[in-house]
Predicted model as a PDB file, atoms N, CA, C, CB and O in Angstrom, pLDDT in the B-factor column:
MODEL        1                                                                  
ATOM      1  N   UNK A   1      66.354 -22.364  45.914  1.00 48.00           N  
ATOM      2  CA  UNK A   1      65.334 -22.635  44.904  1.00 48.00           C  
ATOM      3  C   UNK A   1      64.087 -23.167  45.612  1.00 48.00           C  
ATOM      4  CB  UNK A   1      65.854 -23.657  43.828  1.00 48.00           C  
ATOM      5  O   UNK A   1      64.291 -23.862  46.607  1.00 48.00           O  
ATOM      6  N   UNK A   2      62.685 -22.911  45.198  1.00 56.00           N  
ATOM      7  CA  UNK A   2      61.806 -23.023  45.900  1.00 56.00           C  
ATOM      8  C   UNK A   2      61.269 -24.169  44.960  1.00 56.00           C  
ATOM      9  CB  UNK A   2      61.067 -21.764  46.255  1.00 56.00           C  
ATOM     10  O   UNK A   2      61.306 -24.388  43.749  1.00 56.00           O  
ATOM     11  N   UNK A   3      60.593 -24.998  46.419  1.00 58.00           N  
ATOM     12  CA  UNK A   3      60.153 -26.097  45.455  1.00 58.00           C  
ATOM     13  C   UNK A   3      59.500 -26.222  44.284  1.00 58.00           C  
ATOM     14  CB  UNK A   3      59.576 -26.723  45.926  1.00 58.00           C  
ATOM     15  O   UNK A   3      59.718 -27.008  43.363  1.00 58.00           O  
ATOM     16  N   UNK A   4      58.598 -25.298  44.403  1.00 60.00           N  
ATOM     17  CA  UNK A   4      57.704 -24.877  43.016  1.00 60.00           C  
ATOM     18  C   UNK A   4      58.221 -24.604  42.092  1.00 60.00           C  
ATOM     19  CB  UNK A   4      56.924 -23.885  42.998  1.00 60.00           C  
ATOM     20  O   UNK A   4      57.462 -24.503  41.129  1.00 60.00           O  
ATOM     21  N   UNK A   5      59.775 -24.323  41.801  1.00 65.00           N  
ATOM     22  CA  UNK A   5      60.560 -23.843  40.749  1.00 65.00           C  
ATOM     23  C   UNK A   5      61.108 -25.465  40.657  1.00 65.00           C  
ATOM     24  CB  UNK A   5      61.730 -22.401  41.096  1.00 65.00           C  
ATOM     25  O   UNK A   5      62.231 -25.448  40.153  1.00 65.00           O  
ATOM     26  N   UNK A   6      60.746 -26.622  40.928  1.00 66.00           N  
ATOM     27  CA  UNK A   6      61.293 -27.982  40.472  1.00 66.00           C  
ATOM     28  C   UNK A   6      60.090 -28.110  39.666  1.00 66.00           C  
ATOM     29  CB  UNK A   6      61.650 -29.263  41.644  1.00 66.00           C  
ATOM     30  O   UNK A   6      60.500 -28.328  38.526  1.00 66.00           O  
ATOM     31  N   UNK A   7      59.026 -28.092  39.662  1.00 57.00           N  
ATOM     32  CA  UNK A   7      57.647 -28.589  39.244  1.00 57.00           C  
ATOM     33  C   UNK A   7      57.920 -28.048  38.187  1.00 57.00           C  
ATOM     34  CB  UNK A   7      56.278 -28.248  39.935  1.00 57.00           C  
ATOM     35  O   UNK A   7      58.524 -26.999  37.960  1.00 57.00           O  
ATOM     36  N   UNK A   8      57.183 -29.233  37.121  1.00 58.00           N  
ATOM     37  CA  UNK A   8      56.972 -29.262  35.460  1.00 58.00           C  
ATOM     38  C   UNK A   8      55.871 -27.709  35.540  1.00 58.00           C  
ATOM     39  CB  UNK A   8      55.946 -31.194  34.684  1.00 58.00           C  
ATOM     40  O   UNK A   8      55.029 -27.541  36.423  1.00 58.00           O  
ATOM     41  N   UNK A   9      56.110 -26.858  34.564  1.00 59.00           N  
ATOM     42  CA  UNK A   9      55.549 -26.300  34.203  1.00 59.00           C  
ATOM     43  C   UNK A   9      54.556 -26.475  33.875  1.00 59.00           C  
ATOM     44  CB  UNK A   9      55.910 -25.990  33.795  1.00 59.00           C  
ATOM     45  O   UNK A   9      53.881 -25.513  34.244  1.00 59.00           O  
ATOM     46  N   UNK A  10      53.728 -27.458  33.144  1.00 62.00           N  
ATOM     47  CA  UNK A  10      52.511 -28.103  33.236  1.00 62.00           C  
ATOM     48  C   UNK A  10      52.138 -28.780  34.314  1.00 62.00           C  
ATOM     49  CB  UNK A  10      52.390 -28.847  32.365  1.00 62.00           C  
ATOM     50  O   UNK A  10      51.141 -29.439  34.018  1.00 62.00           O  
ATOM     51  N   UNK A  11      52.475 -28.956  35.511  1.00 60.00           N  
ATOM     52  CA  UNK A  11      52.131 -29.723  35.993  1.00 60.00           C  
ATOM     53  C   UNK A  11      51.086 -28.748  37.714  1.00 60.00           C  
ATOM     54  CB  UNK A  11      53.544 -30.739  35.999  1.00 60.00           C  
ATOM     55  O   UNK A  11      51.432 -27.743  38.335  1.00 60.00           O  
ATOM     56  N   UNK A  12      49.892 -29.618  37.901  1.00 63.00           N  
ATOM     57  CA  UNK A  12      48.603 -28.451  38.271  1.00 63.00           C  
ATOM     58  C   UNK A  12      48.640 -30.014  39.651  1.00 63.00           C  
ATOM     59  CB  UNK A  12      46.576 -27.987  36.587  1.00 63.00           C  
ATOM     60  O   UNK A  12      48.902 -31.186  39.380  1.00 63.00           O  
ATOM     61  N   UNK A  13      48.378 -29.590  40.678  1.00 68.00           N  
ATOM     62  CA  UNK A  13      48.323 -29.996  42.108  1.00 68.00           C  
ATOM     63  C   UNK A  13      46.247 -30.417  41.597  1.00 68.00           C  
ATOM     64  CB  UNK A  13      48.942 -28.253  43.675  1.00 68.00           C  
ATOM     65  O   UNK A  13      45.660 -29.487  41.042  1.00 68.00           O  
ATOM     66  N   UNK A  14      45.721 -31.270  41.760  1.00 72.00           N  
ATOM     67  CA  UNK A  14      44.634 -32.046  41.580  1.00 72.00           C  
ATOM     68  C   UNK A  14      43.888 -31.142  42.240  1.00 72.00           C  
ATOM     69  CB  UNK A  14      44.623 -33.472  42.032  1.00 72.00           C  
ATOM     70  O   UNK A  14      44.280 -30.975  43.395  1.00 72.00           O  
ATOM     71  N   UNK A  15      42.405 -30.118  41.744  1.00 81.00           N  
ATOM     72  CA  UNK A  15      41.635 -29.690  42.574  1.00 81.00           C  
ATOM     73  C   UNK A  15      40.834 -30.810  43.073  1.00 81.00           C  
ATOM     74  CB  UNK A  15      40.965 -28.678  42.074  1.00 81.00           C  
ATOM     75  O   UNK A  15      40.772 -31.878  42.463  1.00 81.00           O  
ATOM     76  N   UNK A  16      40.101 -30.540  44.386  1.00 93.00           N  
ATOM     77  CA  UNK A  16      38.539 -31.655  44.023  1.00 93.00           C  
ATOM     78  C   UNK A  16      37.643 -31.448  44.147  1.00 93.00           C  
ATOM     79  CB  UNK A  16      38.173 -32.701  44.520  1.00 93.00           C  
ATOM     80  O   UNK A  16      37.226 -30.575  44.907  1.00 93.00           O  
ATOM     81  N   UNK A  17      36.825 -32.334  43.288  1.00 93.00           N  
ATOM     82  CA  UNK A  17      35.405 -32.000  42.688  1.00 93.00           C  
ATOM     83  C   UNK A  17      34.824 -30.952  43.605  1.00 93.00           C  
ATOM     84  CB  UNK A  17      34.368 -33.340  42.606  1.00 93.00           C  
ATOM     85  O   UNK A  17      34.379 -29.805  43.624  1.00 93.00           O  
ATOM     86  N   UNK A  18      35.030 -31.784  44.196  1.00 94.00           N  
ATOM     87  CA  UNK A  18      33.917 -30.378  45.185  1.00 94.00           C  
ATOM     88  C   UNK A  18      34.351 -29.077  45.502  1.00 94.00           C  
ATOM     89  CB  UNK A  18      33.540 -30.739  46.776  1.00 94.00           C  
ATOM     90  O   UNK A  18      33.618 -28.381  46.204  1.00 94.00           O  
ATOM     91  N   UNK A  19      35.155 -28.750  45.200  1.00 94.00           N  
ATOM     92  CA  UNK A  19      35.764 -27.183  44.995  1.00 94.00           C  
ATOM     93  C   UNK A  19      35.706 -26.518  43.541  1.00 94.00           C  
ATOM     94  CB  UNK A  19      37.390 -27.175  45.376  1.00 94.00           C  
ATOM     95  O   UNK A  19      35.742 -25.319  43.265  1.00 94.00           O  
ATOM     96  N   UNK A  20      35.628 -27.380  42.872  1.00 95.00           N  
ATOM     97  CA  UNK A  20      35.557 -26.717  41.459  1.00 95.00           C  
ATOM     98  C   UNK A  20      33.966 -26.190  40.869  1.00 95.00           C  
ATOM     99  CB  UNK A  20      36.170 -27.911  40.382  1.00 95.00           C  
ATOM    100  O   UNK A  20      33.166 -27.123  40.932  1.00 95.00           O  
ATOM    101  N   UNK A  21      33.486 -25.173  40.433  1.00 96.00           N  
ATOM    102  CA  UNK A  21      32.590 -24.017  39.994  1.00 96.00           C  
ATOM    103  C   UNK A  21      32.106 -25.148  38.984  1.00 96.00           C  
ATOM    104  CB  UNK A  21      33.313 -22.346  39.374  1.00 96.00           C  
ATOM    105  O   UNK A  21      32.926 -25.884  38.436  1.00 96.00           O  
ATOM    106  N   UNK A  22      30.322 -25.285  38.696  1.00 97.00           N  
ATOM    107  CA  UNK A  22      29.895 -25.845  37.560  1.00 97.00           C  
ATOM    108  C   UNK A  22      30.736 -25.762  36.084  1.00 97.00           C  
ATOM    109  CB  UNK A  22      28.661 -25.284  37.460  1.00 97.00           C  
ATOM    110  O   UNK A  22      30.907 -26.688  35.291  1.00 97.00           O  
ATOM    111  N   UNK A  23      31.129 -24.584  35.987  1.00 97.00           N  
ATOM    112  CA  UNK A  23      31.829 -24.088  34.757  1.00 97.00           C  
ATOM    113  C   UNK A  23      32.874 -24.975  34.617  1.00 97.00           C  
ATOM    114  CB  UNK A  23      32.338 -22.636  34.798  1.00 97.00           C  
ATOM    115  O   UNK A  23      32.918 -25.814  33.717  1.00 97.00           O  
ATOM    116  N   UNK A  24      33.974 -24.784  35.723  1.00 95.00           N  
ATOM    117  CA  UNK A  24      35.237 -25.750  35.628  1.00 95.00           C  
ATOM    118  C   UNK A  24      34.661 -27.509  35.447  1.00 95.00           C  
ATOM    119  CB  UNK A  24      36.260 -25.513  37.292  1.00 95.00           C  
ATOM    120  O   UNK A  24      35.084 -28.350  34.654  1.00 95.00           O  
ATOM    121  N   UNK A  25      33.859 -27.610  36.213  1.00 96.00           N  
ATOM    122  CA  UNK A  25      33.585 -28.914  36.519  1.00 96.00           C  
ATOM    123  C   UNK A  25      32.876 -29.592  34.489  1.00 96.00           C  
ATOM    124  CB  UNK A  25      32.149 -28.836  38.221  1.00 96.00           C  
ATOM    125  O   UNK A  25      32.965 -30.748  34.074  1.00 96.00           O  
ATOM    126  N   UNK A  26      32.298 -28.435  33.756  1.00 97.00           N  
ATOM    127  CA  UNK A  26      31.865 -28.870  32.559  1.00 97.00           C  
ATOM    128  C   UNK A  26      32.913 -28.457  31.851  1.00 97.00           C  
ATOM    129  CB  UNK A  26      30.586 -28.431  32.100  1.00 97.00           C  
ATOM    130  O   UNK A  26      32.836 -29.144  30.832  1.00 97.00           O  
ATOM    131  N   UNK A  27      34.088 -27.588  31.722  1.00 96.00           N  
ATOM    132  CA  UNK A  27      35.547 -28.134  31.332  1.00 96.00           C  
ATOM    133  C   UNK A  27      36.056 -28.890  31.153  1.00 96.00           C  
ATOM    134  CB  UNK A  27      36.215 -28.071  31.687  1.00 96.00           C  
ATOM    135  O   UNK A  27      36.616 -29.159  30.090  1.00 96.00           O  
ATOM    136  N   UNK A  28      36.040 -29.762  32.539  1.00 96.00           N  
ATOM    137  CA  UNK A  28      37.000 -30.635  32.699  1.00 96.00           C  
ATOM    138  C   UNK A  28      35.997 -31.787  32.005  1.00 96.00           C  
ATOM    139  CB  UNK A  28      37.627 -30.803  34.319  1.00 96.00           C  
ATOM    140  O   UNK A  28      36.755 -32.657  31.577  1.00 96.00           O  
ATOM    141  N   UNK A  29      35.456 -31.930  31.892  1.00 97.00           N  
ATOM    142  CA  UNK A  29      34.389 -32.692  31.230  1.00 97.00           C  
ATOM    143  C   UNK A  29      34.569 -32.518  29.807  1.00 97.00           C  
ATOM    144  CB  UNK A  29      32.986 -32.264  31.652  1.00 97.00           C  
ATOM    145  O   UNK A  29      34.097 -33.532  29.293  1.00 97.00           O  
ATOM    146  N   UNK A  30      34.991 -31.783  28.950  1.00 97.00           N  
ATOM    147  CA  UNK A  30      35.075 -31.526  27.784  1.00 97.00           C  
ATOM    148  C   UNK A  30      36.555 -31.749  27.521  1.00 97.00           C  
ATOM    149  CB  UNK A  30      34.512 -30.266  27.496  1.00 97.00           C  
ATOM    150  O   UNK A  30      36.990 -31.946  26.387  1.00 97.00           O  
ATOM    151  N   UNK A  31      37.444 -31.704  28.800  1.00 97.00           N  
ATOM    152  CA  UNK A  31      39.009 -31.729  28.164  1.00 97.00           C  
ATOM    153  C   UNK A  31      39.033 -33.452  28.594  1.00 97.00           C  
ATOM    154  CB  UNK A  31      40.530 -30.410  29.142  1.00 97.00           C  
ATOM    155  O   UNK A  31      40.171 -33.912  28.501  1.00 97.00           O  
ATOM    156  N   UNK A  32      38.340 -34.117  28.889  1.00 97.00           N  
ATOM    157  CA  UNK A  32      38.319 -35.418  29.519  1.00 97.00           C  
ATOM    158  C   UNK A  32      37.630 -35.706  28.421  1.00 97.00           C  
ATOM    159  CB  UNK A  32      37.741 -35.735  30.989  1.00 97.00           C  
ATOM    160  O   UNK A  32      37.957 -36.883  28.272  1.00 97.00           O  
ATOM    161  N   UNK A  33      36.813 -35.428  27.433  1.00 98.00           N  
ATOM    162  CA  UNK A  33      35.895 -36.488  26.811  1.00 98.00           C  
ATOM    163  C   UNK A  33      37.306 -35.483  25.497  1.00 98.00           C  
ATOM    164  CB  UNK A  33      33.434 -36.418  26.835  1.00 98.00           C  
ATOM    165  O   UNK A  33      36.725 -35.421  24.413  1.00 98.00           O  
ATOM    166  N   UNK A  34      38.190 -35.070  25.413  1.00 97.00           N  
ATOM    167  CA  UNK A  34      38.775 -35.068  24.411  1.00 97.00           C  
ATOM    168  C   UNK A  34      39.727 -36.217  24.134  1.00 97.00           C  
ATOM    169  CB  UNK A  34      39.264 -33.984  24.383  1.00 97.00           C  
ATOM    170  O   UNK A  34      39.765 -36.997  23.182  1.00 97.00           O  
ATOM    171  N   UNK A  35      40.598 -36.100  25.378  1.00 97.00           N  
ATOM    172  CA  UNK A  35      41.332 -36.536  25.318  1.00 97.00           C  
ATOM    173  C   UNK A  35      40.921 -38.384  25.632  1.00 97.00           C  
ATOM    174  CB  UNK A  35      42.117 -35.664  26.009  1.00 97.00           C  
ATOM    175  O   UNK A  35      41.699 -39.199  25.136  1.00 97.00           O  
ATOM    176  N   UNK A  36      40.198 -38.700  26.117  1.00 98.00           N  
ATOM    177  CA  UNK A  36      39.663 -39.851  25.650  1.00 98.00           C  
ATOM    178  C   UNK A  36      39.139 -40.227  23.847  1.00 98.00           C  
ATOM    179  CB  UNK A  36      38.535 -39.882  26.593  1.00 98.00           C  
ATOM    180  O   UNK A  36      39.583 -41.039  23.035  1.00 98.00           O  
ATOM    181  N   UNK A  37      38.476 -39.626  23.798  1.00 98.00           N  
ATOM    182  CA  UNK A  37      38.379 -39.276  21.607  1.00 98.00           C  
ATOM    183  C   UNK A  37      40.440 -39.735  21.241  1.00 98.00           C  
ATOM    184  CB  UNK A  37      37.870 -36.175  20.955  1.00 98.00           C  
ATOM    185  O   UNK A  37      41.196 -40.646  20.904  1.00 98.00           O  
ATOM    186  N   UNK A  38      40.404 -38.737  21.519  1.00 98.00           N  
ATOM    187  CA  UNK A  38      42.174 -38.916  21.205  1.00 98.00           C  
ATOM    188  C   UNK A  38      42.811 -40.278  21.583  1.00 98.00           C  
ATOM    189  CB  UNK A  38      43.123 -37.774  22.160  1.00 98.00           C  
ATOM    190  O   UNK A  38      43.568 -40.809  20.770  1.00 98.00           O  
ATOM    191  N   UNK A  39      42.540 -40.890  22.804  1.00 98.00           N  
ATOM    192  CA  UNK A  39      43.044 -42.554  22.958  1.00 98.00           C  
ATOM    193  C   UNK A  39      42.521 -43.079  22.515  1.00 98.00           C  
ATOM    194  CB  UNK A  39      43.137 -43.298  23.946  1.00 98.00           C  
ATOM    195  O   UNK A  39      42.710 -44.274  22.745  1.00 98.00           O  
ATOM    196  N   UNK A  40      41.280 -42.692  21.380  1.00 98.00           N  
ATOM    197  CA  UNK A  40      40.205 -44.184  20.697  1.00 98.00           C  
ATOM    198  C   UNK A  40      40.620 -44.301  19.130  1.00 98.00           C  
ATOM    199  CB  UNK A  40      38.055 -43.821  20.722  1.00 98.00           C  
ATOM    200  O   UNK A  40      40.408 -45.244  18.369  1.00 98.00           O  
ATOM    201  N   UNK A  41      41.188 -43.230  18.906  1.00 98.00           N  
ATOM    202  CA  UNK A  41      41.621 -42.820  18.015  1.00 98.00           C  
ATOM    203  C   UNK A  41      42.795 -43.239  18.049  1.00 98.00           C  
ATOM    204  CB  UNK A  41      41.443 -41.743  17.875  1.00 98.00           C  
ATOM    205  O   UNK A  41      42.902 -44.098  17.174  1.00 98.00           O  
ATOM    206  N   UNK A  42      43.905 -43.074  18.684  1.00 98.00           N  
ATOM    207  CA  UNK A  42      44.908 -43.953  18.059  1.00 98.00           C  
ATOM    208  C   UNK A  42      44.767 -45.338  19.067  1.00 98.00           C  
ATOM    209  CB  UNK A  42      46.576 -43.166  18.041  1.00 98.00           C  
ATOM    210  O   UNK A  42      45.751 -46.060  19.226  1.00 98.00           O  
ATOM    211  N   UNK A  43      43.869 -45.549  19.523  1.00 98.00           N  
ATOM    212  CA  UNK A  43      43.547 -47.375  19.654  1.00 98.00           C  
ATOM    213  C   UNK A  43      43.761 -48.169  18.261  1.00 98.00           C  
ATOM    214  CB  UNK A  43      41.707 -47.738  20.104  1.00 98.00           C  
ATOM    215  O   UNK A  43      44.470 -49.125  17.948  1.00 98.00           O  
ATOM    216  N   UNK A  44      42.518 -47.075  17.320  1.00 98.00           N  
ATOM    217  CA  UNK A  44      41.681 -47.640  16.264  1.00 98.00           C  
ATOM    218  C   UNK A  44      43.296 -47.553  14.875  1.00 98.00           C  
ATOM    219  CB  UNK A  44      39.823 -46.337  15.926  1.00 98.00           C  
ATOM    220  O   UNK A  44      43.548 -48.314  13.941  1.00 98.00           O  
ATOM    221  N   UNK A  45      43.952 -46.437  15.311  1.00 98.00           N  
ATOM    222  CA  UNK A  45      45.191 -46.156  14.693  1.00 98.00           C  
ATOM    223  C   UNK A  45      46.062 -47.612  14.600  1.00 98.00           C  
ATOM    224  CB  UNK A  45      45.963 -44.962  15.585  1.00 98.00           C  
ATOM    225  O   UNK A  45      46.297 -48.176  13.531  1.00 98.00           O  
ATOM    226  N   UNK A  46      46.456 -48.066  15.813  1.00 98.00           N  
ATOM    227  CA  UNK A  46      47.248 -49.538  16.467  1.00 98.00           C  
ATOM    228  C   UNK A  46      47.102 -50.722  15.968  1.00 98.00           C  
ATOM    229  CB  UNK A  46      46.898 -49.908  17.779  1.00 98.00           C  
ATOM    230  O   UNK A  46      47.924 -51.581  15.648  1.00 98.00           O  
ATOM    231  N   UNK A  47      45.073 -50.649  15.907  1.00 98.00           N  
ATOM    232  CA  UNK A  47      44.830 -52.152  16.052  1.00 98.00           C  
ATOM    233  C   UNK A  47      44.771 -52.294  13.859  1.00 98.00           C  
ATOM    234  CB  UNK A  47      42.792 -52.612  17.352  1.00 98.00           C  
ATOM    235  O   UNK A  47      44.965 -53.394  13.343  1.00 98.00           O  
ATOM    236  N   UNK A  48      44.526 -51.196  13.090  1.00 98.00           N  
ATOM    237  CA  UNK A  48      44.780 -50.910  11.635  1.00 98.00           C  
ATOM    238  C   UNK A  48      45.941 -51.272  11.185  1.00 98.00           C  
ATOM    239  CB  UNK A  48      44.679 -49.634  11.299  1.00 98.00           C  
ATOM    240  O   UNK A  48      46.136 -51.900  10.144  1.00 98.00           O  
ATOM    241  N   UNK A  49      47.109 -50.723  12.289  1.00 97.00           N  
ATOM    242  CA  UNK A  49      48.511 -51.305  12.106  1.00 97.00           C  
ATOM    243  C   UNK A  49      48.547 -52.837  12.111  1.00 97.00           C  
ATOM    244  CB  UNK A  49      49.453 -50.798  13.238  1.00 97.00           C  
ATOM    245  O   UNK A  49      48.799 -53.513  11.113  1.00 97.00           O  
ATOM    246  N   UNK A  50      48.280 -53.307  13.295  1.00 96.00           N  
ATOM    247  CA  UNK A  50      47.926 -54.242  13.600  1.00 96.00           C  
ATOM    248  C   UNK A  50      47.675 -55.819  12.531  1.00 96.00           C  
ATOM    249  CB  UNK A  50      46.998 -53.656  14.162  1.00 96.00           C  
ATOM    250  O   UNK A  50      48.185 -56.930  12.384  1.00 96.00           O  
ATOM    251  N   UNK A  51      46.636 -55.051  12.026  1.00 96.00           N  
ATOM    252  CA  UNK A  51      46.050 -55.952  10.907  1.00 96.00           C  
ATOM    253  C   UNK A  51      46.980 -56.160   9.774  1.00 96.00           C  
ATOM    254  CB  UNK A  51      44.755 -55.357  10.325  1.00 96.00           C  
ATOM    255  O   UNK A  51      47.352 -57.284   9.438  1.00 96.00           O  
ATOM    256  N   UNK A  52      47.363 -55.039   9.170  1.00 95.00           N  
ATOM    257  CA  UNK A  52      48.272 -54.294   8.248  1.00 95.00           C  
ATOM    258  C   UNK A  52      49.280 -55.605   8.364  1.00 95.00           C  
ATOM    259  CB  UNK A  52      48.898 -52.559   8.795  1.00 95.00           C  
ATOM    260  O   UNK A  52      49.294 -56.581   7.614  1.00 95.00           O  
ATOM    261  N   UNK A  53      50.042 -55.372   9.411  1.00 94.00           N  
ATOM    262  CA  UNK A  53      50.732 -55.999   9.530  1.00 94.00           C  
ATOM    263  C   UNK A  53      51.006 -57.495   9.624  1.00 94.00           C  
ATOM    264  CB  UNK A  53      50.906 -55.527  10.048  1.00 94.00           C  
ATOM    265  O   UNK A  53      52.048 -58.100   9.371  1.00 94.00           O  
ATOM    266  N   UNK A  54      49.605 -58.037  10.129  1.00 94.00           N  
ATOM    267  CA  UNK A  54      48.997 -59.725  10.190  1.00 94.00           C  
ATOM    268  C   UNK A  54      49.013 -59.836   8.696  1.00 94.00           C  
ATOM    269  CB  UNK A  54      47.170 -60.094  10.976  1.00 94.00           C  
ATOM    270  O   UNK A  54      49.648 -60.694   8.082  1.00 94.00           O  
ATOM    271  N   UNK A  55      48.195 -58.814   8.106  1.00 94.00           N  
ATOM    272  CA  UNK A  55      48.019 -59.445   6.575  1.00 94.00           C  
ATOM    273  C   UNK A  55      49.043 -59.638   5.778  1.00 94.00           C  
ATOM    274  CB  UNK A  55      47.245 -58.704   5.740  1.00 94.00           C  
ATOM    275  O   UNK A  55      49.091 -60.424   4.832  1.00 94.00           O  
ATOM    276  N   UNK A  56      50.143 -58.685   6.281  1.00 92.00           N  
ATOM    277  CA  UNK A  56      51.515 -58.987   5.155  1.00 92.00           C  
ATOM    278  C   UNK A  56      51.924 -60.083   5.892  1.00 92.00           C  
ATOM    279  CB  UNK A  56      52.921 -57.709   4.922  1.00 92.00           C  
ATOM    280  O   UNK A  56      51.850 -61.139   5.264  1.00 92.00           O  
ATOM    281  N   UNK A  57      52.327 -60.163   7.010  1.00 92.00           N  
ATOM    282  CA  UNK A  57      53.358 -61.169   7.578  1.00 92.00           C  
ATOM    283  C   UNK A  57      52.705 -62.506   7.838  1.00 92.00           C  
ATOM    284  CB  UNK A  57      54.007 -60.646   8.945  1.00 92.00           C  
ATOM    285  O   UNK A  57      53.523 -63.368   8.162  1.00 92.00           O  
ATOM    286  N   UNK A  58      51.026 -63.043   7.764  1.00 86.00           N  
ATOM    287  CA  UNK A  58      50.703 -64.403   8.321  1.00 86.00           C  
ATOM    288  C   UNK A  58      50.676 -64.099   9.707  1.00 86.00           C  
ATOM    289  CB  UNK A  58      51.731 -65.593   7.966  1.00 86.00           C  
ATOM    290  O   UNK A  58      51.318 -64.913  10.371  1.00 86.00           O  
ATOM    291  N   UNK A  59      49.849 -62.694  10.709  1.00 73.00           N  
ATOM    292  CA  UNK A  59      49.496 -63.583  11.481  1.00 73.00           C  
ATOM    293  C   UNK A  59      48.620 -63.481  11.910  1.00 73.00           C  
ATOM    294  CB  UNK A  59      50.036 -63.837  12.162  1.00 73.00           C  
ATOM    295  O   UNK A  59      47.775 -62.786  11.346  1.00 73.00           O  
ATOM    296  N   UNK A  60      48.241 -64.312  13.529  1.00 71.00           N  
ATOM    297  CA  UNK A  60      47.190 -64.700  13.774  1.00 71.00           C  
ATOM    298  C   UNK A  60      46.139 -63.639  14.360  1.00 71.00           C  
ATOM    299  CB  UNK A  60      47.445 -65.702  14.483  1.00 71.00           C  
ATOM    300  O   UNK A  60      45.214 -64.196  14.953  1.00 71.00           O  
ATOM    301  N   UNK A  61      46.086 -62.591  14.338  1.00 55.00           N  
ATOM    302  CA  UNK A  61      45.395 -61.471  15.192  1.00 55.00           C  
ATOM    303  C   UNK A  61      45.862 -61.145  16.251  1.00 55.00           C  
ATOM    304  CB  UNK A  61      44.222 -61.670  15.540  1.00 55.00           C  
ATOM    305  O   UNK A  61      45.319 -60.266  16.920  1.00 55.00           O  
TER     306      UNK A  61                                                      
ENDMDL                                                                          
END                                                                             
């Protein structure tokens, strides 16, 4: 079995910057400012729970 047949199917060996084409480089820029959106979003998801949960139970923040 070749090593590459252990590797996650998703899983991509890190280009760097400086090899990657303007195009890729404003990609990755768009899949990076998503998926950041997506962690602020369930931040804002957490800290709602959060409260939710202070307000029924008494507590302190």
């Amino acid at each position: 079995m070749a090593l590459n047949d252990e590797e996650p199917v998703l899983f991509r060996k890190a280009q760097g910057l400086d090899q990657m084409s303007v195009d890729e480089l404003e990609a990755r820029i768009a899949q990076l400012k998503a998926e950041i959106a997506a962690c602020e979003t369930e931040i804002e998801k957490k800290k709602a729970q959060k409260r939710a949960a202070d307000a029924l139970f008494g507590g302190n923040g």
